[in-house]
C-alpha positions in Angstrom: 80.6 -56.0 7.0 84.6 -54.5 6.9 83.3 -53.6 10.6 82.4 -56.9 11.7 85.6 -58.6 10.1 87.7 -55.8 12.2 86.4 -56.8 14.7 87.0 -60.6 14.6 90.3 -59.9 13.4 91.1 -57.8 17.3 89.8 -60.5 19.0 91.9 -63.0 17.3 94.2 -61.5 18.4 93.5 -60.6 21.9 93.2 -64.4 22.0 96.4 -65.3 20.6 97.3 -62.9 23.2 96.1 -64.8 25.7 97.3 -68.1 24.8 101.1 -66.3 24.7 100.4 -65.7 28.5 99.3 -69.1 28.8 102.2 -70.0 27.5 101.0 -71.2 24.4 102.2 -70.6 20.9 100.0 -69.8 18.0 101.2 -70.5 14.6 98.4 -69.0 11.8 99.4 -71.6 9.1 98.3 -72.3 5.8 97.2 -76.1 5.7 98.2 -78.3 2.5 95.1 -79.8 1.0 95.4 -82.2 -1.8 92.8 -85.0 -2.6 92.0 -87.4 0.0 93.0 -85.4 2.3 91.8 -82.6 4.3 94.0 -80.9 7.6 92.4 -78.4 10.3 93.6 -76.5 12.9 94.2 -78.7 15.9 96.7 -78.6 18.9 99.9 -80.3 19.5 102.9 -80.4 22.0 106.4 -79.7 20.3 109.7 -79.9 22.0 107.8 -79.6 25.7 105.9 -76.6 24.8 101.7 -76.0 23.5 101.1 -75.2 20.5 97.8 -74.3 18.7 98.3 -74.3 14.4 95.1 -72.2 12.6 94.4 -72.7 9.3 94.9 -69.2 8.1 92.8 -70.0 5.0 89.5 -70.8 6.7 87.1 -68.3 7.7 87.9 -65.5 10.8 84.9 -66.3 12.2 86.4 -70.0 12.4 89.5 -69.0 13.7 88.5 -67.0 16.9 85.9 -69.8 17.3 88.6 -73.1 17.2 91.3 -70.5 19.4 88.2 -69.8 22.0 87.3 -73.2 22.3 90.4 -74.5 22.7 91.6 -71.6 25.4 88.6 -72.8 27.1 89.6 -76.5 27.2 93.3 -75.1 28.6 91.6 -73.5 31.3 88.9 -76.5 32.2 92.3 -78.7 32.1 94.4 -76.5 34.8 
């Protein structure tokens, strides 16, 4: 199991990696949740520049799959 998580957590980060030379910042946030009210990673422009906002608190597995899917939309939209 501790292997499986490594190894989500390296390619999270080879991703965020990635995004960097796509000139993308990723921000690994933790999302306020109150009732009524439920946020989730998404992707925004700021000031001219991308940026990509994980909810740190959710699942690995969730994270490298939002970050892949949404590298793979960049590259679709190019």
């Amino acid at each position: 199991m501790a292997q499986g998580k490594r190894k989500n957590e390296i390619l999270l980060e080879e991703l965020i990696a990635a995004a960097g030379r796509l000139n993308i910042e990723v921000r690994a946030e933790r999302l306020l949740r109150e009732v009524g009210y439920h946020a989730q990673s998404g992707r925004c422009r700021l000031k001219k520049k991308d940026l990509i906002i994980i909810d740190r608190d959710s699942p690995l597995r969730d994270q490298v799959e939002f970050l892949s899917a949404e590298l793979s939309k960049h590259s679709q939209n190019r």
